[in-house]
Wavefront OBJ file of the C-alpha trace (Angstrom):
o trace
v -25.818 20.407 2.457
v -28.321 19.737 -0.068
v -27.774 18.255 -3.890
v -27.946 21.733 -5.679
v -25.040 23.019 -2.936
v -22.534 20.399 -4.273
v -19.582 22.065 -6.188
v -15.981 20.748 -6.401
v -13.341 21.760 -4.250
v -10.998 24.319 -5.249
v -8.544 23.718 -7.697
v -9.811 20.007 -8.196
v -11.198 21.382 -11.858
v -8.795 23.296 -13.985
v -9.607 24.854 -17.645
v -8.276 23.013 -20.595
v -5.552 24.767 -23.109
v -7.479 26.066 -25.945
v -5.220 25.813 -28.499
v -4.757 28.399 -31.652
v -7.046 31.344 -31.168
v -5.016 33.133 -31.285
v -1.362 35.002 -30.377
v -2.621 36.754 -27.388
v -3.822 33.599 -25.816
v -0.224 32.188 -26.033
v -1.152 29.558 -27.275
v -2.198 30.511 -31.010
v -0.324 30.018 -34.484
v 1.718 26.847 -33.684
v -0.435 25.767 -30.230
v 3.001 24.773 -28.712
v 4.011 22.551 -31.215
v 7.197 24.375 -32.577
v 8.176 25.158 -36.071
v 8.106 22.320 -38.648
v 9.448 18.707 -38.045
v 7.227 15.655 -37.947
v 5.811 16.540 -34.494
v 4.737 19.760 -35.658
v 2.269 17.941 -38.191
v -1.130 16.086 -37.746
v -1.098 13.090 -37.867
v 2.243 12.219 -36.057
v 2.696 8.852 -34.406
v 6.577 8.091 -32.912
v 7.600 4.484 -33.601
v 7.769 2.102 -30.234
v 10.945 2.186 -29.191
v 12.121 5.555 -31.383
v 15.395 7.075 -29.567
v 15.188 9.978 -31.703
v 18.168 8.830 -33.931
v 19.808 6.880 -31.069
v 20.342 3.098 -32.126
v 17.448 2.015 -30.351
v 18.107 -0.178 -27.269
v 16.665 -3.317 -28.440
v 19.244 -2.836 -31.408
v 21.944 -2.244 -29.348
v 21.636 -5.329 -27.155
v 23.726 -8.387 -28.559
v 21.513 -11.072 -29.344
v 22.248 -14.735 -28.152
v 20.331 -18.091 -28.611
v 17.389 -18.712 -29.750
v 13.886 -19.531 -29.195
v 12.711 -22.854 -30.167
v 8.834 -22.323 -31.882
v 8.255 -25.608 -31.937
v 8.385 -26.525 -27.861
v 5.895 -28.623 -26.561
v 4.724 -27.130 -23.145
v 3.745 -29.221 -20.305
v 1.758 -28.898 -16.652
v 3.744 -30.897 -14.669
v 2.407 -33.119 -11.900
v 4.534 -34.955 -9.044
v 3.565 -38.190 -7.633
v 3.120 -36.004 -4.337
v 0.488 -34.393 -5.138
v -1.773 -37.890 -6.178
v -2.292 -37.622 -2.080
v -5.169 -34.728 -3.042
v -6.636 -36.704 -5.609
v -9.125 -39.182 -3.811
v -9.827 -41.615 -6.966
v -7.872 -44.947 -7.944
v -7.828 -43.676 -11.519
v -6.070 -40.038 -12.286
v -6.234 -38.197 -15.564
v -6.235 -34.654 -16.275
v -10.275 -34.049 -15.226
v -9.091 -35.349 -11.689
v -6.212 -33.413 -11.492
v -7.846 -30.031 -12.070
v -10.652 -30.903 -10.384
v -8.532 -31.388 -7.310
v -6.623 -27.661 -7.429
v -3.641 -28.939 -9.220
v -3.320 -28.084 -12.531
v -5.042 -25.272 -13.946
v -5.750 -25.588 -17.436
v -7.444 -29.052 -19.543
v -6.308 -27.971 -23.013
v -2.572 -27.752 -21.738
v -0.667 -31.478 -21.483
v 0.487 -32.907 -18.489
v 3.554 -34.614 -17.629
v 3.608 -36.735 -14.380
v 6.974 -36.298 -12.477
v 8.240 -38.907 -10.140
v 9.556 -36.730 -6.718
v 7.454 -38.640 -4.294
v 6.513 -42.124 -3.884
v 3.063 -43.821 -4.621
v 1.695 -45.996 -1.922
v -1.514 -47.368 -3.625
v -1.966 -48.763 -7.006
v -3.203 -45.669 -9.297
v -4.442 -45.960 -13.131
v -2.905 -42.826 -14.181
v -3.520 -41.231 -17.606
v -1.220 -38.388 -19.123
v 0.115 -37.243 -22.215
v 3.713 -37.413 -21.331
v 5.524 -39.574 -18.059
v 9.295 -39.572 -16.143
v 10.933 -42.751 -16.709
v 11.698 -42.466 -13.078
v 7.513 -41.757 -12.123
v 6.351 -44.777 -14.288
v 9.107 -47.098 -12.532
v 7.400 -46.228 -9.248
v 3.632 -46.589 -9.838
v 4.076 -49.608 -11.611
v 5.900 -50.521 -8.855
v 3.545 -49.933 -6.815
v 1.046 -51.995 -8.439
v -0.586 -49.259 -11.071
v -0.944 -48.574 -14.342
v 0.124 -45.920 -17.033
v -1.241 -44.908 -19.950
v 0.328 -42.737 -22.455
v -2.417 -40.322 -24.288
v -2.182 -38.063 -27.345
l 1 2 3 4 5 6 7 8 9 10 11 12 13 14 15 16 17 18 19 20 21 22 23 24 25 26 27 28 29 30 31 32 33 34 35 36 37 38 39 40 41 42 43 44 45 46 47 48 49 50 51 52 53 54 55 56 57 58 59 60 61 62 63 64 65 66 67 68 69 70 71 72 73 74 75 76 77 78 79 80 81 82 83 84 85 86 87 88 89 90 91 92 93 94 95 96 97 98 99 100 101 102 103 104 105 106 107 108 109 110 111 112 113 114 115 116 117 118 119 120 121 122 123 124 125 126 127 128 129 130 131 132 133 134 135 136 137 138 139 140 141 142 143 144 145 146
């Protein structure tokens, strides 16, 4: 087998549809596109979501609720995981540094499941009431950024 032997195998290649040349071909005058009607014409692009005259599914669906633009969104942190974090004083460089959170730009709210067994400076845009309780408690400090 040598480079200039090399040819697909069969019926791995097939011929494309040449379209309109033709009414022998079977394909010619209309190239399988019907008589008249929007997909008939050039140019034709269906709507997302089109049901051809069906009440489209996303208008048939009874709404409910609503969805709140302004929500603030929040990585949150447990006091658990301040066991990965080997510095006295955690912020959000520390945190992601140590695997768990994954974005800086994003705010973080610390949580208080878990207890704190070493007095931690701990800096975050948003805390529990519950999760300040227990590292002051413990001895630490908070600190509330924007």
């Amino acid at each position: 087998m040598e480079l200039h032997t090399l040819k697909p195998s069969d019926g791995s290649k097939k011929k494309r549809k040449r379209l309109g040349r033709g009414t022998g071909s079977g394909w010619g005058k209309t190239s399988g596109r019907g008589h008249k009607g929007a997909r008939s014409r050039s140019g034709f692009k269906r709507k997302r979501g089109h049901e051809g005259g069906q009440m489209p599914l996303s208008r048939r669906v009874p709404k409910r609720g609503f969805t709140n633009i302004f929500k603030k969104e929040f990585q949150l942190v447990n006091l658990t995981a301040f066991a990965k974090c080997q510095a006295d004083e955690i912020n959000s460089k520390i945190l992601k540094d140590a695997g768990i959170i994954k974005k800086l730009d994003v705010p973080v709210k610390i949580l208080g499941m878990g207890n704190v067994d070493k007095a931690y400076m701990v800096k975050a845009q948003a805390f529990s009431k519950s999760a300040k309780e227990k590292i002051e408690a413990a001895g630490g400090k908070t600190e509330v950024l924007k």
